[in-house]
N, C-alpha and C positions, 0 to 999 in steps of 0.2 A: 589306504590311509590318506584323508584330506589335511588339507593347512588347517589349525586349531584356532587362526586369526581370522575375526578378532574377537572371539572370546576369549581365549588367553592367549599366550604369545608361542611363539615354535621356537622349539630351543634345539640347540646343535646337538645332534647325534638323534634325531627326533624324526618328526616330521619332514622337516629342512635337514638334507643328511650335509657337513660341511667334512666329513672325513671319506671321501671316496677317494681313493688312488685309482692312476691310471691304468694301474694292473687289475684291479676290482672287476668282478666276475659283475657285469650291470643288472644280470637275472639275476643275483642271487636275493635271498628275503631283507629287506628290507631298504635294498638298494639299486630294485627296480628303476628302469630307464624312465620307462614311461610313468611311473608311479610317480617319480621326482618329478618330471616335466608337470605333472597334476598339481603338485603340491605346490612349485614354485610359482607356478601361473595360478594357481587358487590365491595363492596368497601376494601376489601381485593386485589381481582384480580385488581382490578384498582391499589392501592397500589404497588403490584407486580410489574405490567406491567410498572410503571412509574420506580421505581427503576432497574428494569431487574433479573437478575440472578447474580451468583457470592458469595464471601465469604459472610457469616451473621453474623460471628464474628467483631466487632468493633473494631478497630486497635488502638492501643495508639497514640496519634498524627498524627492522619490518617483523611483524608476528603475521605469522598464516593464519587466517580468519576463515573459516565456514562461513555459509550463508542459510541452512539449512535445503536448499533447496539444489543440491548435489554440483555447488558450487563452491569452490574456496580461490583465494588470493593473498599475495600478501601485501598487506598492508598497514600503512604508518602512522595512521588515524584510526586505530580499532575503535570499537565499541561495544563491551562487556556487557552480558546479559547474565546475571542473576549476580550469585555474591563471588569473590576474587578472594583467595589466601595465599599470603606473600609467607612464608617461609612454614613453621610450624610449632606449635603452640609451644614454648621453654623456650627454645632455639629460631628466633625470628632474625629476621635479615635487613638491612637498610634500603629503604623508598628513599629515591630522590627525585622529585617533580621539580624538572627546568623549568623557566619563563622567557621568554624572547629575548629577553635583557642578558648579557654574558653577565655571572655572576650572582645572577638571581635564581633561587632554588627555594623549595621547602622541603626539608630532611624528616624521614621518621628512621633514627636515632635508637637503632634497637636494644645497643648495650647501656644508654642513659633512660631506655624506657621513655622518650618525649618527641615531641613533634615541634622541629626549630623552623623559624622562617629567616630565612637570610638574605634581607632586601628586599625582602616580601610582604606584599598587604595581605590582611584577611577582611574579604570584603562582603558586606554581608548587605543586603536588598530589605526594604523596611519590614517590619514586622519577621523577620527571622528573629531566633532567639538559640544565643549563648545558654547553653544549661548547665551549671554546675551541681555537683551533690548527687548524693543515690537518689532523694527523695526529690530533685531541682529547688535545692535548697537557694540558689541564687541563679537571678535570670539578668542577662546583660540584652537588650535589645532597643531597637524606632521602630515608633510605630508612624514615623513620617512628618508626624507634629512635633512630638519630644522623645526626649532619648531617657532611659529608664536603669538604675539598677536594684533589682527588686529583691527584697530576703525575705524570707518567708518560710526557713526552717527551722531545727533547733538551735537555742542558743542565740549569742550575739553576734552581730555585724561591726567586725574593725576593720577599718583603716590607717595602717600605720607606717612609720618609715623608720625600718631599726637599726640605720645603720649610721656610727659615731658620726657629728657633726652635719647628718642631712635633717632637711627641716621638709614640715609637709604643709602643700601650698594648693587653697583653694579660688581659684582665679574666675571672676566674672564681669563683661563687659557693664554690666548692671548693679541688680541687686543681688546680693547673697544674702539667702531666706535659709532659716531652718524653722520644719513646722515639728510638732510635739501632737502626742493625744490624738484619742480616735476624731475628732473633728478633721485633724489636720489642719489647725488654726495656725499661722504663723506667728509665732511667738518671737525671735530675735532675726531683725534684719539690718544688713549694711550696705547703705547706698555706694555708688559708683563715687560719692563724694568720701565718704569712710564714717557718714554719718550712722552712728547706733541705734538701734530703736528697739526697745524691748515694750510693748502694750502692758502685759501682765505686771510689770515692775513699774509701772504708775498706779493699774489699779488695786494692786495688794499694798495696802495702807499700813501706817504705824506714827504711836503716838510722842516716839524717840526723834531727835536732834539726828540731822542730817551727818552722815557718819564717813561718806563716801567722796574722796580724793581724786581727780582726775590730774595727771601733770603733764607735761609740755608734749609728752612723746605718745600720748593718751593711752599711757597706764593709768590700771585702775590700784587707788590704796583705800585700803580702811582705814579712818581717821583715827586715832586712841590719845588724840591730846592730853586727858585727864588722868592718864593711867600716870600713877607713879615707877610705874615697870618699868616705862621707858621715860625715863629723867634723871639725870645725876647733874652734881655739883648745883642743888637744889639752895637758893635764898629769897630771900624778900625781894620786893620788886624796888628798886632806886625812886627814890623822889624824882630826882634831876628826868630820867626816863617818862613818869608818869607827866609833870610836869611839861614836857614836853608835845604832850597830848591835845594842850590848849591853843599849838600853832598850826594845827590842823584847819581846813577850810572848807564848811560843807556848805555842798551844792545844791542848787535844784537842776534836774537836765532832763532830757530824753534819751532813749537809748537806741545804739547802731546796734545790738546786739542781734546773733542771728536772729533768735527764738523769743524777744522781746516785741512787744504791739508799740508803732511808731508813736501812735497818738496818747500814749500812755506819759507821764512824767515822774520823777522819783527823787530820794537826795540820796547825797550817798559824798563820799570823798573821791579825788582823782590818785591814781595808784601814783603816776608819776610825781606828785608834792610829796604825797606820805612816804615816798623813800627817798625823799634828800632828806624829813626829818628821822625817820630811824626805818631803816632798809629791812627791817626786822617782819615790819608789819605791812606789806606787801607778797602775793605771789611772782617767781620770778619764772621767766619762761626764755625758751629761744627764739631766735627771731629766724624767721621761715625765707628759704630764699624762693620767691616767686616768679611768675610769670608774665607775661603780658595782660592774658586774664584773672591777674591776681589771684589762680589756683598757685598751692603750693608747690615747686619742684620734687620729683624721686627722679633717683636714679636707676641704672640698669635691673639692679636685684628689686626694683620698687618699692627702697627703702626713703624717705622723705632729705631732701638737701638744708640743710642749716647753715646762714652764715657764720662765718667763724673770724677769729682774730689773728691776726699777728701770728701769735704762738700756735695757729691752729685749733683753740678753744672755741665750740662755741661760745656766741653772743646772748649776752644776757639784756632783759629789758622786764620793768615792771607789768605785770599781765592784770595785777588785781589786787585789792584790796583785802587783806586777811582780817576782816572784823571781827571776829572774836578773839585774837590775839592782844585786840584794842579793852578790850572788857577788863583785863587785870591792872590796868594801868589807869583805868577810870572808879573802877575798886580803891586803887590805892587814894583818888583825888579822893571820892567822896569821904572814906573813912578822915581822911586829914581835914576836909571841910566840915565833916560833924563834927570831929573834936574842937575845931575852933569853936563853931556854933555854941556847943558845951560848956566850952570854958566863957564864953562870954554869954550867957543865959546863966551861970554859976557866980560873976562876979556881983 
């Protein structure tokens, strides 16, 4: 009876006899002397011959590695050939891959089911690709030029930040472009200056009165001057008020404005006169605390800086002329100067 290793293993009271006494008859069956001296030494060399040659000292966090070539060692630096199963399939076990750094690790996390990195980059060489989804529903990768995150499965692509009182923040040294439609024409962009630019929203036209509010802090409002929705404590417009319209001073000038042609000239009123005579009919704005290069200041969260007063309020200062505010109080002149006309083409 030979050693059964290494096809299968020798078990006690077997091949391997581990229950002979000293009084044990060594001829008798199964507990032959020399029988055992076979078995033990077969399965010794078998032993050997599986494991190979090499150091027999056990190395402190060392796995014994074959080489195929009836060599083994141990060693601290393995390297696996074909695929590795860490625990088994329901019942898995914790990975944790150290880094040189004390404290650096990346964990797989078997009872949270996730792979954590703590203090650890995931560092990826250009043109690798993140794949998420059964179908690679979404690909996160460089391609060396630009960096990419690309959807391309069912359904929509969100980005969002759900948690009470966080805000989501798209930050670029440049421009912030968003393009639309199979062209991929860029349709709204904002410069490094925070200047707007929508192309489409010039060229789509209409035959309605400009409707659109821009104010100090560059919110946008829809204009509804004319709705009586919003109006109460509604009356006629005062003489004294309309009347007051004739100390008005129009100019001829040129314009500093950004988006205005130098050489161009225009009339128009100065906001600052029109609001010492009725403050009403003016835009009012804050006054920007600036720089050296008279770009505006923000602060830390790159919210914009406003001077402010005394009590801590911002500063107010006339921005502009509200001219169509000026229309009902030139209503009111004309109607009173036709009635004069009237009565005296009457008398």
């Amino acid at each position: 009876m030979a050693t059964s290793y290494p096809t299968s293993l020798d078990t006690s009271g077997g091949t391997l006899r581990t229950d002979i006494s000293s009084t044990d008859d060594l001829d008798s069956s199964g507990k032959e002397h020399d029988v055992m001296h076979v078995n033990v030494h077969g399965a010794a060399i078998a032993l050997e011959t599986k494991i190979g040659t090499g150091s027999s000292t056990p190395v402190a966090d060392a796995v014994l590695m074959g080489t195929g070539t009836g060599t083994s060692a141990w060693d601290t630096s393995p390297t696996f050939k074909g695929a590795v199963t860490v625990g088994v399939d329901g019942t898995g076990h914790d990975v944790k891959l150290f880094g040189t750094t004390s404290g650096v690790y990346s964990l797989w996390d078997q009872s949270a089911d996730e792979w954590t990195f703590v203090g650890a980059d995931l560092d990826m060489d250009d043109n690798a690709v993140i794949r998420l989804g059964t179908g690679d529903d979404l690909l996160v990768y460089s391609n060396g030029s630009n960096s990419f995150i690309d959807h391309n499965g069912d359904g929509d692509l969100w980005v969002r930040a759900l948690g009470t009182g966080e805000e989501l923040y798209l930050e670029a040294d440049d421009n912030l472009i968003l393009r639309t439609g199979s062209t991929a024409a860029n349709r709204l962009t904002i410069n490094s200056t925070g200047l707007l630019t929508s192309p489409r929203s010039y060229s789509a036209t209409t035959g309605n009165a400009a409707n659109l509010y821009v104010d100090t802090d560059g919110s946008f409002y829809r204009s509804t001057a004319g709705s009586i929705r919003l109006k109460t404590d509604v009356e006629d417009a005062g003489d004294s008020y309309a009347d007051a319209v004739l100390d008005l001073r129009p100019i001829w000038f040129r314009s500093l404005a950004t988006a205005d042609r130098r050489d161009w000239s225009h009339w128009g009123l100065i906001a600052e006169e029109v609001a010492e005579i009725d403050p009403r009919l003016v835009h009012w704005g804050w006054v920007p605390v600036e720089n050296n290069d008279g770009e505006q200041v923000v602060n830390e969260d790159g919210d914009p800086v406003w001077e402010l007063d005394a009590d801590g309020e911002k500063v107010l200062r006339p921005d502009g002329v509200q001219y169509t505010r000026i229309v009902p109080l030139l209503i009111n002149l004309i109607k009173r100067q036709d009635a004069r006309i009237a009565a005296l083409e009457a008398a």
